[in-house]
Rosetta silent file (secondary structure, phi, psi, omega in degrees, C-alpha in Angstrom):
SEQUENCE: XXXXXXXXXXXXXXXXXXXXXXXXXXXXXXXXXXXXXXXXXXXXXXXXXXXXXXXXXXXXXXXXXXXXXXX
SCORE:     score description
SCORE:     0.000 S_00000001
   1 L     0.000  -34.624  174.204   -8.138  -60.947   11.991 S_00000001
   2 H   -42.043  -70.627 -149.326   -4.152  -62.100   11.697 S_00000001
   3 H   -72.866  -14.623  149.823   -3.262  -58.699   12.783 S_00000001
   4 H   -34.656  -63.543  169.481   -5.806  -59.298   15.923 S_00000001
   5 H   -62.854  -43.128  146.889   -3.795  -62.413   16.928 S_00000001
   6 H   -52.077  -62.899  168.832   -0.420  -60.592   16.764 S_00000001
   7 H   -31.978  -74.030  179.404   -1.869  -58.125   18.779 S_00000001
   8 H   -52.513  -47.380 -175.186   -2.518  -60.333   21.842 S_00000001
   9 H   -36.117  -48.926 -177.880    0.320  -62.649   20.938 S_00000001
  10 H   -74.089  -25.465  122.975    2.270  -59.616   21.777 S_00000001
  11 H     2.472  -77.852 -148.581   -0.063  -58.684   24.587 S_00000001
  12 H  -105.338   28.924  152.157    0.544  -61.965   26.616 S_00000001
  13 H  -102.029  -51.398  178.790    4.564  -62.531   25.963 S_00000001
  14 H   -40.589  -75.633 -149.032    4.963  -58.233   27.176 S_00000001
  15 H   -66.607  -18.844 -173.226    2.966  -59.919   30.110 S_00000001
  16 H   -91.011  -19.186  -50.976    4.408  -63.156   30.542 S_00000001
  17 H   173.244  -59.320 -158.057    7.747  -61.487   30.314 S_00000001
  18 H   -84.370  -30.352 -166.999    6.544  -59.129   33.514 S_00000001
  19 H   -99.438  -16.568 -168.344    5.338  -61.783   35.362 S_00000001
  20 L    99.275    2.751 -157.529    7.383  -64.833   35.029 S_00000001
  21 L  -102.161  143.425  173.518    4.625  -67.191   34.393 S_00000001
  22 L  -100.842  -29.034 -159.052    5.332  -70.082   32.015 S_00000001
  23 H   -65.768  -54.325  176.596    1.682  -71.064   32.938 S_00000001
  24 H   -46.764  -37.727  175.164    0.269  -67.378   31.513 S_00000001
  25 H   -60.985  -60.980 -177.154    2.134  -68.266   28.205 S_00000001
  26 H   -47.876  -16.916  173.165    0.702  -71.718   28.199 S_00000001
  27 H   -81.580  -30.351 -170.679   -2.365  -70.584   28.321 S_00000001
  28 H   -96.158   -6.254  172.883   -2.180  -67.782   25.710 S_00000001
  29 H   -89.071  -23.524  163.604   -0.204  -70.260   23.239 S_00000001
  30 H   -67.079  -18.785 -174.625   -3.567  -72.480   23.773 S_00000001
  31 H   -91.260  -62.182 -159.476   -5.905  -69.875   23.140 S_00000001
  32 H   -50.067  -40.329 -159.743   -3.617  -68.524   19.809 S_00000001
  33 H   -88.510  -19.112  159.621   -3.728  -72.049   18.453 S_00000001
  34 H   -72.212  -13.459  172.201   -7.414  -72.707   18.594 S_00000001
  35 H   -55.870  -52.677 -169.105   -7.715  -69.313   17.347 S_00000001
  36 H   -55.076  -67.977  172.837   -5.422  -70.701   14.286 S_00000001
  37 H   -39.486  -44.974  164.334   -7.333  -73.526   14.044 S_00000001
  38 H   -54.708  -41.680  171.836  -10.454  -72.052   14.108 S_00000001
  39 H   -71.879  -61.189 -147.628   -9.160  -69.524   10.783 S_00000001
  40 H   -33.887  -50.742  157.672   -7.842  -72.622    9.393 S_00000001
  41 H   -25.576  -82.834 -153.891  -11.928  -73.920    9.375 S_00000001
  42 H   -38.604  -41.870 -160.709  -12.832  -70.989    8.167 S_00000001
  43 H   -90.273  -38.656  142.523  -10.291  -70.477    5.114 S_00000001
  44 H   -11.564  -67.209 -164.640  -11.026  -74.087    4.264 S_00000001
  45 H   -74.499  -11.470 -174.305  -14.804  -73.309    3.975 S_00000001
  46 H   -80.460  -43.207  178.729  -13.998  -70.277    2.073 S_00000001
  47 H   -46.748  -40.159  151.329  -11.586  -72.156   -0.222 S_00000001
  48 H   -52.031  -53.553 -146.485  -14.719  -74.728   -0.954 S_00000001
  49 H   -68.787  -56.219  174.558  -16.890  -71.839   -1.496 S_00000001
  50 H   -43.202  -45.419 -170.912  -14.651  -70.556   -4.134 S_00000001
  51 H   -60.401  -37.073  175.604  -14.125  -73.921   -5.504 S_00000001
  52 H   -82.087  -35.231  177.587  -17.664  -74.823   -6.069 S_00000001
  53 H   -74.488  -25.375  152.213  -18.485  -71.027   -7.556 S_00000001
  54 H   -62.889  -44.565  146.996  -15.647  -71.502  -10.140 S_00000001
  55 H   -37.968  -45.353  138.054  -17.040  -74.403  -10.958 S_00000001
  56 H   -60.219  -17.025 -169.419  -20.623  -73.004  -11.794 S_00000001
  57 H  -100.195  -34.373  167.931  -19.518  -70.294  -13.479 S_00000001
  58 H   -36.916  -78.270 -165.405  -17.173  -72.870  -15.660 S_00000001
  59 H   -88.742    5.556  151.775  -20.175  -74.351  -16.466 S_00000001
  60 H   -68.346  -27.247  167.519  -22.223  -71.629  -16.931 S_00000001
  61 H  -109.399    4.801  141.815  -19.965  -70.119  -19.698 S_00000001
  62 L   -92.376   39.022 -173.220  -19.656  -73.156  -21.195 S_00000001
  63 L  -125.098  -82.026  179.165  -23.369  -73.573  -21.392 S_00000001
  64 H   -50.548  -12.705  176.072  -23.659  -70.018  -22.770 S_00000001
  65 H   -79.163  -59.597 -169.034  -20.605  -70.636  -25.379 S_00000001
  66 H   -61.550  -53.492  170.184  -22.941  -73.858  -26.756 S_00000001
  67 H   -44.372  -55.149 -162.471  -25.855  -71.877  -26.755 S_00000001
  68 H   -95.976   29.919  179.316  -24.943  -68.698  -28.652 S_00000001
  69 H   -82.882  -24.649  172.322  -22.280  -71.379  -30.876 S_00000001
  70 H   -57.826  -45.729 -149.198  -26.356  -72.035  -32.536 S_00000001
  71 L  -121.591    0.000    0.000  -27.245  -69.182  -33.462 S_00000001
């Protein structure tokens, strides 16, 4: 998705470039940074996801360590 956001980035400075518009930038530096924001969410929620599944699996192989530690 990064290299998506490059893409345009470069997309609307080539255009702002042709046209002159500060306003065409302002707009496309407003779009890029909720775009940012929006991965930012995202790699956050992934970064829980991991966090909690590392966690289970911790104690899942310490569960299974006590268990076969019996027998």
């Amino acid at each position: 998705m990064a290299i998506g956001i490059m893409a345009q980035f470069r997309a609307i400075t080539e255009l702002s470039k042709k046209k002159g518009s500060a306003y065409v930038s302002e707009i496309a530096y407003d779009e890029l940074v909720q775009q940012v924001r929006q991965h930012e969410e995202a790699i956050a929620q992934l970064l829980e996801i991991v966090a909690v599944t590392n966690r289970r699996l911790s104690e899942l192989d310490r569960k299974q360590k006590e268990h076969y530690s019996f027998t």
